[in-house]
PDB file of N, CA, C and O in Angstrom:
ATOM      1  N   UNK A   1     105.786 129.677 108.330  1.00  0.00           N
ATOM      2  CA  UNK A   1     105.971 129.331 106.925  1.00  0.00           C
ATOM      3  C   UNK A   1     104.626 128.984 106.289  1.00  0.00           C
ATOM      4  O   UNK A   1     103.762 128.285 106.819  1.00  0.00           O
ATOM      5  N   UNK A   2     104.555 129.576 105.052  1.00  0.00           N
ATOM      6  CA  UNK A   2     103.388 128.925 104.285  1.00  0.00           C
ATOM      7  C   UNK A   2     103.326 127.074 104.112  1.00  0.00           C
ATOM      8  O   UNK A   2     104.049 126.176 104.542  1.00  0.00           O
ATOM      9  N   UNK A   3     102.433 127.091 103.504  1.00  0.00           N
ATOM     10  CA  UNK A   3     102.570 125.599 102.683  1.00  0.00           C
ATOM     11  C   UNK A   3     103.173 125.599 101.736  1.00  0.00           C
ATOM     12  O   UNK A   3     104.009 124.731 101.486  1.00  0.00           O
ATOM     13  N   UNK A   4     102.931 126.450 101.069  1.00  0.00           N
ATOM     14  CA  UNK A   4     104.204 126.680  99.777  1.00  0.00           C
ATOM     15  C   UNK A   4     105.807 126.674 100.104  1.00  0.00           C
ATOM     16  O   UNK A   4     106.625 125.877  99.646  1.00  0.00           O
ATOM     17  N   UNK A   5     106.000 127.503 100.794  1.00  0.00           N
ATOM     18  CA  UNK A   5     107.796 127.300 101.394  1.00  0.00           C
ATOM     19  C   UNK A   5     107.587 126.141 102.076  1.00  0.00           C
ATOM     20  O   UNK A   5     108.710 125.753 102.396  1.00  0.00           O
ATOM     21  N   UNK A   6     106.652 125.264 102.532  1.00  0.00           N
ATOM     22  CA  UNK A   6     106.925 124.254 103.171  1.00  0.00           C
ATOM     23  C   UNK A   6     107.284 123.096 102.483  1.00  0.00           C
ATOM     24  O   UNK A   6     108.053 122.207 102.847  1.00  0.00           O
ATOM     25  N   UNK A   7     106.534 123.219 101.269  1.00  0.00           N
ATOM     26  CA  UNK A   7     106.629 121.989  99.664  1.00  0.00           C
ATOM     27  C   UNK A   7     107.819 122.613  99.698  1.00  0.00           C
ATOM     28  O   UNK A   7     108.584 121.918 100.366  1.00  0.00           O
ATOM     29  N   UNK A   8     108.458 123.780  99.225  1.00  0.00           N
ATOM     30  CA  UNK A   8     109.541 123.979  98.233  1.00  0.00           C
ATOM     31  C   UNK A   8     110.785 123.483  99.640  1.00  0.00           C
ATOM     32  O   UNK A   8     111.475 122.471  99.516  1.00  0.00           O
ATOM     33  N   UNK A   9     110.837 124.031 100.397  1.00  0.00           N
ATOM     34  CA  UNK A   9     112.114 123.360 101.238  1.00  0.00           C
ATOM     35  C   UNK A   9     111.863 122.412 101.821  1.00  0.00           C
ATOM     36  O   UNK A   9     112.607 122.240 102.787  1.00  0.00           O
ATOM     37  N   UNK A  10     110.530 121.094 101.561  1.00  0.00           N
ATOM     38  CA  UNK A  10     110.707 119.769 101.560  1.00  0.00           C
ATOM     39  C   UNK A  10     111.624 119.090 100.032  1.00  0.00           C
ATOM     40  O   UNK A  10     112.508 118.239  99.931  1.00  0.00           O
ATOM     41  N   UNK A  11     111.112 119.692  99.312  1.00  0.00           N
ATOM     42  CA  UNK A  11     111.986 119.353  97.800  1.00  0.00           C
ATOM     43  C   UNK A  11     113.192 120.044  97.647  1.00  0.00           C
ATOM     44  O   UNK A  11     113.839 119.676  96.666  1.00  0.00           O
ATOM     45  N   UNK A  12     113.719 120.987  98.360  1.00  0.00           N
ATOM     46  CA  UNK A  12     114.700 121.040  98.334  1.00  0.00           C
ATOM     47  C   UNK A  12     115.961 120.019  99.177  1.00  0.00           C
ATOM     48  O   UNK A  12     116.880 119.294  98.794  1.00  0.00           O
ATOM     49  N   UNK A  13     115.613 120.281 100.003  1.00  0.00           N
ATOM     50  CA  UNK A  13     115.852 118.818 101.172  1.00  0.00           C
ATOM     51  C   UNK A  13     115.973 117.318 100.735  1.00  0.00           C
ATOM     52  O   UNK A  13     116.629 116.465 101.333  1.00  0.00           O
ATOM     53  N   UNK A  14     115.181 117.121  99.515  1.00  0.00           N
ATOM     54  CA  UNK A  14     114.970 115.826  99.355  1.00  0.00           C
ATOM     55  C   UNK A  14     115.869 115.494  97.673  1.00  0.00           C
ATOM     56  O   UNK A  14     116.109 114.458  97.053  1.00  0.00           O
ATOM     57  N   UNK A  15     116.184 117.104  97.395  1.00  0.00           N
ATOM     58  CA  UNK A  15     117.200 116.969  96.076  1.00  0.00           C
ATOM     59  C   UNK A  15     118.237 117.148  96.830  1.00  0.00           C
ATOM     60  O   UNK A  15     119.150 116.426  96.430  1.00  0.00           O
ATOM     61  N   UNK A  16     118.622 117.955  98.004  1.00  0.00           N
ATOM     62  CA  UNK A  16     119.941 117.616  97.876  1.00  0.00           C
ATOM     63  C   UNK A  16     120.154 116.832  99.113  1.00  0.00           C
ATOM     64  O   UNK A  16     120.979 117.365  99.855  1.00  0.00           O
ATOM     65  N   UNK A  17     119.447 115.259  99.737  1.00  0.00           N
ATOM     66  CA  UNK A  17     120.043 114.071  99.718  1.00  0.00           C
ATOM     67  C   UNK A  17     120.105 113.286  98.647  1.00  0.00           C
ATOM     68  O   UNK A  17     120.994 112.434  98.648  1.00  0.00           O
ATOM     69  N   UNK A  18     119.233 113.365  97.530  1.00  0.00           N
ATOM     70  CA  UNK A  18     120.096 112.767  96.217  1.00  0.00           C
ATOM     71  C   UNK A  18     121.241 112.762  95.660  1.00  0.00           C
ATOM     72  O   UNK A  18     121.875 111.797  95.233  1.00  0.00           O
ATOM     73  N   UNK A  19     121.639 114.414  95.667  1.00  0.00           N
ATOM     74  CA  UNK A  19     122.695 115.115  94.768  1.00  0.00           C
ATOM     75  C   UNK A  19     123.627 114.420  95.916  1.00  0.00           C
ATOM     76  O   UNK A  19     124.489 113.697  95.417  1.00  0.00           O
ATOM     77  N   UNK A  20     123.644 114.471  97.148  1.00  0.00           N
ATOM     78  CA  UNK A  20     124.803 113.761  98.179  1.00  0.00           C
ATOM     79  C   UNK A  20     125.034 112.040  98.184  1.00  0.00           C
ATOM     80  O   UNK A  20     126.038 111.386  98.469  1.00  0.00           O
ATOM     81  N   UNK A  21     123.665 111.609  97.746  1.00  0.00           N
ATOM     82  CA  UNK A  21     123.403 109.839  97.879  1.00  0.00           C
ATOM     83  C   UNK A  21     124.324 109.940  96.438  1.00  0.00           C
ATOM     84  O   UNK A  21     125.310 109.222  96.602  1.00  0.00           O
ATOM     85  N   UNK A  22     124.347 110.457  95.339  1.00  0.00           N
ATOM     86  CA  UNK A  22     125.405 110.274  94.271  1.00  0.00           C
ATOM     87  C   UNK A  22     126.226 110.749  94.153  1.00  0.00           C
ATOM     88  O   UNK A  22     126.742 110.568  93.050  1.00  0.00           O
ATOM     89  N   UNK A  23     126.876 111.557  94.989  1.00  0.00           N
ATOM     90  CA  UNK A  23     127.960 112.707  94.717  1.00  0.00           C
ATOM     91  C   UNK A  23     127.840 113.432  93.410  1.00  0.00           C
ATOM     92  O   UNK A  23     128.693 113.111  92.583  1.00  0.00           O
ATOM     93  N   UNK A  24     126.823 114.491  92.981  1.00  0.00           N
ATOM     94  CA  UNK A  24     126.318 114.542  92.098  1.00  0.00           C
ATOM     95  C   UNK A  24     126.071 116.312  92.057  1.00  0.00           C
ATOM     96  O   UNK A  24     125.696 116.898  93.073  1.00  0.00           O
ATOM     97  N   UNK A  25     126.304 116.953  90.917  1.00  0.00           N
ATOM     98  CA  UNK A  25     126.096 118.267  90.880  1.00  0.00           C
ATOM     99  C   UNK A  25     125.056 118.804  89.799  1.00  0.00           C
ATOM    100  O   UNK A  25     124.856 118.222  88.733  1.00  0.00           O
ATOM    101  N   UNK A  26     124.513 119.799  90.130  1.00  0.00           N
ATOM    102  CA  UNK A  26     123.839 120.394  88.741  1.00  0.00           C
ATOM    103  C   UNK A  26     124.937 121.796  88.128  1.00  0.00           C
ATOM    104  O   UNK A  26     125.888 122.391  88.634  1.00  0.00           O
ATOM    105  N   UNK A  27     124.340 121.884  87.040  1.00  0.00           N
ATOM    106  CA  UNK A  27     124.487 122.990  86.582  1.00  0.00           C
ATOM    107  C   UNK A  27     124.006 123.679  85.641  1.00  0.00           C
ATOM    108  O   UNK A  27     123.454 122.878  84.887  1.00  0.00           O
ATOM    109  N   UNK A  28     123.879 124.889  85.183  1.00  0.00           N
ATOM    110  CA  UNK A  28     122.899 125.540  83.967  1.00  0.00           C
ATOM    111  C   UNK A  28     123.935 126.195  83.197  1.00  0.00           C
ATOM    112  O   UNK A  28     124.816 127.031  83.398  1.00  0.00           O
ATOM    113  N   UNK A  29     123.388 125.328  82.006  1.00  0.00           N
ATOM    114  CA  UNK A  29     125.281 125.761  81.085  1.00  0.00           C
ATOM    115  C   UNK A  29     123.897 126.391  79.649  1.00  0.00           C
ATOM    116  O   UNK A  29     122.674 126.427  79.786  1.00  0.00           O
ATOM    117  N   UNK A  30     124.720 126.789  78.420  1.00  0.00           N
ATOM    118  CA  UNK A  30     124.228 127.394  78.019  1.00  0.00           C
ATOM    119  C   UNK A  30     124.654 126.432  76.480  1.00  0.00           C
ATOM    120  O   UNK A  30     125.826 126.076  76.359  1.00  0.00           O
ATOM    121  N   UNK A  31     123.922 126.172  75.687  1.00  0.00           N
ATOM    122  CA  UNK A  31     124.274 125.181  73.970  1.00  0.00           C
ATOM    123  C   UNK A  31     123.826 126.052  72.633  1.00  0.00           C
ATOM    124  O   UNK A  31     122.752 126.639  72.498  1.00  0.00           O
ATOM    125  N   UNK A  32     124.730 126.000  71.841  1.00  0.00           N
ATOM    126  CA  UNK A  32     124.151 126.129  70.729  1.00  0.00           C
ATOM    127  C   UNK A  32     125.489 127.389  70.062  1.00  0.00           C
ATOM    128  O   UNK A  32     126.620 127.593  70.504  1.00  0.00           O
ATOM    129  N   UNK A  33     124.729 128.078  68.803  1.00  0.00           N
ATOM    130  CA  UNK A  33     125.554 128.982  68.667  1.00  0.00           C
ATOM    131  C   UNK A  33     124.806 130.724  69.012  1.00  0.00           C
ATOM    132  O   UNK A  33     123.642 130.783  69.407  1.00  0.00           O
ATOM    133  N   UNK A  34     125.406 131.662  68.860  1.00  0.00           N
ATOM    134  CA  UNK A  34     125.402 133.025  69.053  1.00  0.00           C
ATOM    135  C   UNK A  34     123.892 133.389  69.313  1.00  0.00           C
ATOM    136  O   UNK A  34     123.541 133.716  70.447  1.00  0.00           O
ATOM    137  N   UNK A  35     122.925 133.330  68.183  1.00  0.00           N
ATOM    138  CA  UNK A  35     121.868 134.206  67.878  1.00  0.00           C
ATOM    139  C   UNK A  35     121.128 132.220  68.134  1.00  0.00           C
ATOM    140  O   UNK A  35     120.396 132.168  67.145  1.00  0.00           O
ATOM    141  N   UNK A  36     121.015 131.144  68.675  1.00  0.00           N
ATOM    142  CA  UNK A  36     120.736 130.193  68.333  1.00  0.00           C
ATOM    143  C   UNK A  36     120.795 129.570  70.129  1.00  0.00           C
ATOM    144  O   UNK A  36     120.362 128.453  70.414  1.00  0.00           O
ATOM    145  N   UNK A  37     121.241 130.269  70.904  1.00  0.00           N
ATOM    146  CA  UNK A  37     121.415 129.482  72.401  1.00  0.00           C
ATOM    147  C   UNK A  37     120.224 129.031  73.117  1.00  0.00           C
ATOM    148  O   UNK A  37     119.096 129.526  73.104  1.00  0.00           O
ATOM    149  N   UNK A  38     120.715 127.884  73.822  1.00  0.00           N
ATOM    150  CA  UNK A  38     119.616 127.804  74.807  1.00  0.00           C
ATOM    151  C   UNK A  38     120.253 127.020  76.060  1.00  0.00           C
ATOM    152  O   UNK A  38     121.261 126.330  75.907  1.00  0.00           O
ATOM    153  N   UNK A  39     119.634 127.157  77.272  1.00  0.00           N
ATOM    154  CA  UNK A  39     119.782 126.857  78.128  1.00  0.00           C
ATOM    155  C   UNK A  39     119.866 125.354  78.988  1.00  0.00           C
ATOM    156  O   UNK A  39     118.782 124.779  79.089  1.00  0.00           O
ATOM    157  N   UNK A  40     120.900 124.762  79.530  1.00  0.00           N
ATOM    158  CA  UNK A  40     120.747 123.174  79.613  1.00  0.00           C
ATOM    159  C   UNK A  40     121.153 122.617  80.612  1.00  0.00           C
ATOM    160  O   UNK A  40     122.364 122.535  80.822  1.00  0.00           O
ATOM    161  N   UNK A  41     119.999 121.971  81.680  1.00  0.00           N
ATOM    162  CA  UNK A  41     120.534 121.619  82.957  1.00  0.00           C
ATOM    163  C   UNK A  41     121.748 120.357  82.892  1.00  0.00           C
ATOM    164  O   UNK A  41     121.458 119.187  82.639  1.00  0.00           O
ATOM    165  N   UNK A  42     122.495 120.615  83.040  1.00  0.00           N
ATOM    166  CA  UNK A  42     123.177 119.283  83.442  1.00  0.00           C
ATOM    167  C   UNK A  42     124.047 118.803  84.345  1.00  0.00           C
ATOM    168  O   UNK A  42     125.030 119.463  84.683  1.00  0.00           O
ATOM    169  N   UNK A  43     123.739 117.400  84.917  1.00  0.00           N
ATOM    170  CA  UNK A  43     124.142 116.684  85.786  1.00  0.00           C
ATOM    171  C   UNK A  43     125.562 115.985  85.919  1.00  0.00           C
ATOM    172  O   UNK A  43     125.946 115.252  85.007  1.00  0.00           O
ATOM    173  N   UNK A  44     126.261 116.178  86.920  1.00  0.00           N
ATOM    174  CA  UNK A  44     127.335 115.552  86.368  1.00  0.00           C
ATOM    175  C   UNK A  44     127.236 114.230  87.755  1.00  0.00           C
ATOM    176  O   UNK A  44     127.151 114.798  88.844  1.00  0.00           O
ATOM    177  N   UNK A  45     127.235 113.383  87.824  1.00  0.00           N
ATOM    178  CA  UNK A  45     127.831 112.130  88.765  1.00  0.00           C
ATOM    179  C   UNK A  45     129.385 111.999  88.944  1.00  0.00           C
ATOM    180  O   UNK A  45     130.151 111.622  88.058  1.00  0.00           O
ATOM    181  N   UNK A  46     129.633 112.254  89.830  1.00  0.00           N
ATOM    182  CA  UNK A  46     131.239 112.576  90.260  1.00  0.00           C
ATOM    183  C   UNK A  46     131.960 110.685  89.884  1.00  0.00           C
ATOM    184  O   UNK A  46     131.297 109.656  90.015  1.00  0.00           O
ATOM    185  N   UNK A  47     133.240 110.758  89.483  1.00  0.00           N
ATOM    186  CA  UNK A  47     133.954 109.408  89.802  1.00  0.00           C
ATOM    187  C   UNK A  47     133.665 109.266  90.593  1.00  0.00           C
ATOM    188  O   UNK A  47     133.279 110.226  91.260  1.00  0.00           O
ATOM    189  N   UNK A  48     133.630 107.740  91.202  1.00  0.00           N
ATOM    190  CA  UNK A  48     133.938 107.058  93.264  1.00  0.00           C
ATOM    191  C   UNK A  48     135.061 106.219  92.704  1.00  0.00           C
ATOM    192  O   UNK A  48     135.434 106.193  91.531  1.00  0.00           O
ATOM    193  N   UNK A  49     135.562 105.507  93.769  1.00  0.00           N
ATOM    194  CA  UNK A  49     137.085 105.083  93.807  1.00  0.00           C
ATOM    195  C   UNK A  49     136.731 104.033  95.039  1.00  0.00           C
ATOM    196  O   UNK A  49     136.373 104.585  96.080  1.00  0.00           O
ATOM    197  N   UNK A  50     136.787 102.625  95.045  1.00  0.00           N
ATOM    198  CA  UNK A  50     137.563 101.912  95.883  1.00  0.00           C
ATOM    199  C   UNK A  50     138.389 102.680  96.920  1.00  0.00           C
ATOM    200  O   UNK A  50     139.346 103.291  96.447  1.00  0.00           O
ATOM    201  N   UNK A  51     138.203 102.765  98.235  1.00  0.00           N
ATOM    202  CA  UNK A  51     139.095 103.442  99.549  1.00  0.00           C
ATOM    203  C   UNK A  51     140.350 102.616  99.293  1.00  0.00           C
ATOM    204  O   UNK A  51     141.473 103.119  99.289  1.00  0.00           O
ATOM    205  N   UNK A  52     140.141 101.517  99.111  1.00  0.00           N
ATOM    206  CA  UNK A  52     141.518 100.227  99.834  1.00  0.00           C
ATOM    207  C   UNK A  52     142.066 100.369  98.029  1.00  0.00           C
ATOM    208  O   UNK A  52     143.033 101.085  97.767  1.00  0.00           O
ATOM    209  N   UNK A  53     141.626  99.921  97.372  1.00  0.00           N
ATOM    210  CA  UNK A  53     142.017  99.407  95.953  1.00  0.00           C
ATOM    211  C   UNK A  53     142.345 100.772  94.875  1.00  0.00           C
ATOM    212  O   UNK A  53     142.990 100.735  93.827  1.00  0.00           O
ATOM    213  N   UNK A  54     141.785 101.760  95.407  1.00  0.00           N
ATOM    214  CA  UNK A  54     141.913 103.235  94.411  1.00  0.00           C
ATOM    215  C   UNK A  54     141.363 102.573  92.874  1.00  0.00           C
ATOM    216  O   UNK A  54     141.474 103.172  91.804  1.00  0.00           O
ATOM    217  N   UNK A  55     140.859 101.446  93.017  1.00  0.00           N
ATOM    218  CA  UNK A  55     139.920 101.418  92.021  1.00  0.00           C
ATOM    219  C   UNK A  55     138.756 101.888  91.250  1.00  0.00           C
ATOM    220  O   UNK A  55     137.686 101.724  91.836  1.00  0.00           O
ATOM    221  N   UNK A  56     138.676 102.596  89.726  1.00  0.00           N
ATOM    222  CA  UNK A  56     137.166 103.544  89.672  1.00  0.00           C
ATOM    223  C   UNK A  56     136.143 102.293  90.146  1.00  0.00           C
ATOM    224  O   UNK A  56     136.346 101.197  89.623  1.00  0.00           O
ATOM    225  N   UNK A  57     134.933 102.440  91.227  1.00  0.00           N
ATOM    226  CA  UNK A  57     134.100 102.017  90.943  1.00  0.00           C
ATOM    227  C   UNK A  57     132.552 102.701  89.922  1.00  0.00           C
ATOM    228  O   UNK A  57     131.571 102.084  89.504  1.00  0.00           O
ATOM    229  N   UNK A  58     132.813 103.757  89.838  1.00  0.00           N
ATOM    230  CA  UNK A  58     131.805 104.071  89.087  1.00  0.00           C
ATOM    231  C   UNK A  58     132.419 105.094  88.408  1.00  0.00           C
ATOM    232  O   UNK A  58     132.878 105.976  89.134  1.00  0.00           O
ATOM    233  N   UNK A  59     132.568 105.239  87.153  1.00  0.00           N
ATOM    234  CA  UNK A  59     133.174 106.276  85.987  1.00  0.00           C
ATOM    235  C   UNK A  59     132.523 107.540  86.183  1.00  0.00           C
ATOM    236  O   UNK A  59     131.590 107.613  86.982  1.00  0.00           O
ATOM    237  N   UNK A  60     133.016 108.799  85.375  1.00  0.00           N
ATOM    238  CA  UNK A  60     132.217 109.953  85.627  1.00  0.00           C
ATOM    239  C   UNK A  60     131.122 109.901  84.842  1.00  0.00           C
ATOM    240  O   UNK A  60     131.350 109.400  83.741  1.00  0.00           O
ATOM    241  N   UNK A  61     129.716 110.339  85.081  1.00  0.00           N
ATOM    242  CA  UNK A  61     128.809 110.869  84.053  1.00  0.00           C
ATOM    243  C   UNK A  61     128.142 111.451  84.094  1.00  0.00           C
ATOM    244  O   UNK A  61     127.429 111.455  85.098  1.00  0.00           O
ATOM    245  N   UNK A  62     127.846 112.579  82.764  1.00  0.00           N
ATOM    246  CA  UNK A  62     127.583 113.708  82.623  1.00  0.00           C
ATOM    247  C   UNK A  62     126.632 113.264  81.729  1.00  0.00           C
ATOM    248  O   UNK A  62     126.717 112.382  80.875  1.00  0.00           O
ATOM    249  N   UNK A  63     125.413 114.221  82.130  1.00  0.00           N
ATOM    250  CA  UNK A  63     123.892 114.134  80.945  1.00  0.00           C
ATOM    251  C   UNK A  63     123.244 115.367  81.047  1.00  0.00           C
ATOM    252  O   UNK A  63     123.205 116.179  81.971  1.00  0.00           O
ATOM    253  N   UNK A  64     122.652 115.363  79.732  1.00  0.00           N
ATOM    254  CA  UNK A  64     121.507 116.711  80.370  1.00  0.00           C
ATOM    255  C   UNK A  64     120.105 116.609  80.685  1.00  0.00           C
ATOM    256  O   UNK A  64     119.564 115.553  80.355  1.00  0.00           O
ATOM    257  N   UNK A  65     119.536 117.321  81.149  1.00  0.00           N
ATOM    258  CA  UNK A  65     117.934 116.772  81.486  1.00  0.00           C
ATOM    259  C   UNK A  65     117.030 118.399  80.454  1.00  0.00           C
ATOM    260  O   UNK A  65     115.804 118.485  80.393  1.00  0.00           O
TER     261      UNK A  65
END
């Protein structure tokens, strides 16, 4: 492996124990209208739930970067 694939699948590695440390997804969605779009990463943070209580502990949330 280069050094280059070696950076990029250390950072890959190291985004997705984040995306797992939050239960957390990306995605590339698209905003705007027709002749006017553009492109928009966004994150969503999954609900978590109390095991014993089925309580939300943390609500869903969605942002864009």
């Amino acid at each position: 492996m280069t050094k280059e694939q070696n950076i990029e699948q250390e950072f890959r590695n190291e985004l997705q124990a984040l995306l797992d440390k939050f239960d957390a997804e990306i995605n590339l969605d698209q905003r705007g209208r027709a002749c006017m779009e553009h492109d928009v990463i966004e994150i969503t943070l999954n609900q978590q739930h109390d095991k014993e209580t089925f309580d939300i502990t943390r609500p869903m949330i969605e942002f864009d970067l």
